[in-house]
C-alpha positions as CSV (number, residue, x, y, z in Angstrom):
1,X,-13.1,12.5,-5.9
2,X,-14.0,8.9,-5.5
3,X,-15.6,8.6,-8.1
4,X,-12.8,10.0,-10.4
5,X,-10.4,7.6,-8.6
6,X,-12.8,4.5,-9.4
7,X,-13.0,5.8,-13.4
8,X,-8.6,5.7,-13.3
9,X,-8.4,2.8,-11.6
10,X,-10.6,1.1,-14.0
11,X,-9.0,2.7,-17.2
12,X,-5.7,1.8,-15.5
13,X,-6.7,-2.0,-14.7
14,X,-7.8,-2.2,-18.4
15,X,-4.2,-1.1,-19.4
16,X,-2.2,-2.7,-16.7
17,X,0.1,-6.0,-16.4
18,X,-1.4,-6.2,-12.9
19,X,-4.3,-7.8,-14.4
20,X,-6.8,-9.3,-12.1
21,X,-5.1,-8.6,-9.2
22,X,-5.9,-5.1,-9.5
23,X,-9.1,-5.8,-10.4
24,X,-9.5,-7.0,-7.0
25,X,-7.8,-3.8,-5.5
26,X,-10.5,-2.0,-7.4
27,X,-13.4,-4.4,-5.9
28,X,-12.2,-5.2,-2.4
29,X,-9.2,-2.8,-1.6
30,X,-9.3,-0.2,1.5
31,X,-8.2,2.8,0.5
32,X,-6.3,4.4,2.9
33,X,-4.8,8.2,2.5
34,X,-1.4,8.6,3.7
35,X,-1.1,12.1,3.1
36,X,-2.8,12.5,6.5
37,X,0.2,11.0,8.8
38,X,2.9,13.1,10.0
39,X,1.1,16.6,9.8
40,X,4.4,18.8,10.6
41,X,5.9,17.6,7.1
42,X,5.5,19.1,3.5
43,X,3.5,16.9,1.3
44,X,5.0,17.3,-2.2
45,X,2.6,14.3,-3.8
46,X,-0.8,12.9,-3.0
47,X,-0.3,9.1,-1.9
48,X,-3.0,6.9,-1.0
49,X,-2.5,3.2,-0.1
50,X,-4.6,0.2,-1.2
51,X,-5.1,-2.7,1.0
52,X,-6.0,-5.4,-1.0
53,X,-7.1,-9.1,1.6
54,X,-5.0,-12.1,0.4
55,X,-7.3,-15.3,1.4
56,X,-5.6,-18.3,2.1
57,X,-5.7,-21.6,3.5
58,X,-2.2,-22.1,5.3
59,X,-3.1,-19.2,8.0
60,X,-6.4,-20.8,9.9
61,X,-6.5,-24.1,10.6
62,X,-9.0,-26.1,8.6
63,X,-10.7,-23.1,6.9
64,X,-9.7,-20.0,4.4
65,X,-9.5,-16.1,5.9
66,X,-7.5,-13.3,5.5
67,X,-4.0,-13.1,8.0
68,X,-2.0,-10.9,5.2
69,X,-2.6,-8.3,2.4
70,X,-1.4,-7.0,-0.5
71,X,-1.0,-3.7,-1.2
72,X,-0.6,-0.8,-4.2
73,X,0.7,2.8,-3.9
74,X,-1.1,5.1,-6.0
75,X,0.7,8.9,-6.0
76,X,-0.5,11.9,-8.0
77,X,0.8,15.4,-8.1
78,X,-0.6,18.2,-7.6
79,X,-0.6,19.9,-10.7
80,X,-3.5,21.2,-13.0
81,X,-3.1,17.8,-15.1
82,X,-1.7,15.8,-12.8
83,X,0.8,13.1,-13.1
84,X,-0.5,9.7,-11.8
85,X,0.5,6.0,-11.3
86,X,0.0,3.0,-9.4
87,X,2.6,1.1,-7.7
88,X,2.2,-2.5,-6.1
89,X,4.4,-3.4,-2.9
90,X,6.7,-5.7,-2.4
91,X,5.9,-6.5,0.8
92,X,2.7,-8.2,2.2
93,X,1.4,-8.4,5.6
94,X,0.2,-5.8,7.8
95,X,0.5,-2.1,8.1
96,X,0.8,-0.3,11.6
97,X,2.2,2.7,11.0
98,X,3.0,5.4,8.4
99,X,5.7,8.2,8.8
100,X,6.4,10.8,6.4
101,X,10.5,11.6,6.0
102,X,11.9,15.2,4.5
103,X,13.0,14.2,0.7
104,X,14.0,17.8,0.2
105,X,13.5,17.0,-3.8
106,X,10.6,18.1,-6.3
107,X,7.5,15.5,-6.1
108,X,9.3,12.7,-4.0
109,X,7.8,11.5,-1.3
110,X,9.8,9.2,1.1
111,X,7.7,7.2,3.4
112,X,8.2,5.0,6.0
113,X,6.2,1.8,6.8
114,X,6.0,-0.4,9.6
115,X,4.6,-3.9,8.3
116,X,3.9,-7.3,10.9
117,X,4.1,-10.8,8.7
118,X,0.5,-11.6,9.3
119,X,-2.6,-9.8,10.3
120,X,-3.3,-9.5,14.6
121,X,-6.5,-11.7,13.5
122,X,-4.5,-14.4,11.8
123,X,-2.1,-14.4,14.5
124,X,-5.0,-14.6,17.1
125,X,-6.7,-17.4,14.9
126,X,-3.0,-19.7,14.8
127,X,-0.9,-19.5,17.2
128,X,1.5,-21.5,15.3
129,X,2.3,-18.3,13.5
130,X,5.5,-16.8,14.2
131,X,4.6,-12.5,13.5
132,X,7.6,-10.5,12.7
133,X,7.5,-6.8,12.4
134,X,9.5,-5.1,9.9
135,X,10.6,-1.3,8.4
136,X,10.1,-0.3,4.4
137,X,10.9,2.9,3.2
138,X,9.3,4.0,0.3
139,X,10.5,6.4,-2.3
140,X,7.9,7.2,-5.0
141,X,7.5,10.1,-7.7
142,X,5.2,9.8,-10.4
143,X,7.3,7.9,-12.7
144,X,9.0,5.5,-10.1
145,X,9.0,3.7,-6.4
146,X,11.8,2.2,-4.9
147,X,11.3,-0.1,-1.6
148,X,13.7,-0.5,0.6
149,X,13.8,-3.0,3.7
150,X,15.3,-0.8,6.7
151,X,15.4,-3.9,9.2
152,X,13.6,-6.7,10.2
């Protein structure tokens, strides 16, 4: 299964306007599958997240590291030929949490995440950082995602 998902992410990077940065989803990314949170829900697609480092300089004092990332929703359905696509988030930072929500519609999946600002490493590296912990619902099919800030 990796191995398929390496072949479409490369045919998809090839394709995409994402460009390099996908690229470097592809070469560094964590891929993490979301399908596995909230067990006592349906789970109408297959999601998977992509956590993608975002090095910078303004995070530790007088040296480069990693204090947020970037990340891309790829969803898939089910089906014999399955619909697929890759989505890149809005939001950057941290996730800490995942929660699935009912969509009660045909391959939507509504998902809840809870982002920090910066990484608890970058934040433990400068304490001039001020972290701040916010709530993004996601709704994504295979054609579409929308993102939605619940509060901050």
């Amino acid at each position: 299964m990796k191995i398929v998902l390496f072949a479409f992410f490369l045919t998809l990077a090839g394709c995409s306007s994402l460009g390099s940065e996908f690229r470097g989803a592809v070469a560094y990314g964590q891929i993490r599958d979301l399908n596995g949170a909230s067990p006592d829900i349906e789970k109408p697609l297959f999601v998977r997240l992509i956590e993608v480092p975002i090095v910078e300089s303004s995070c530790y004092p007088e040296t480069r590291g990693t204090c947020r990332f970037q990340y891309y929703l790829t969803v898939s359905t089910f089906d014999e030929q399955p619909e697929t696509n890759v989505f890149r988030l809005g939001q950057r930072g941290q996730v800490h949490g995942v929660a699935w929500r009912e969509s009660g519609l045909l391959d939507t999946a509504v998902i809840d995440l809870q982002i920090t600002k910066y990484s608890r490493v970058g934040v433990e590296a400068n304490l001039e950082l001020e972290q701040e912990s916010s709530t993004v619902r996601i709704r994504v099919t295979p054609n579409a995602m929308e993102e939605v800030l619940l509060r901050r």
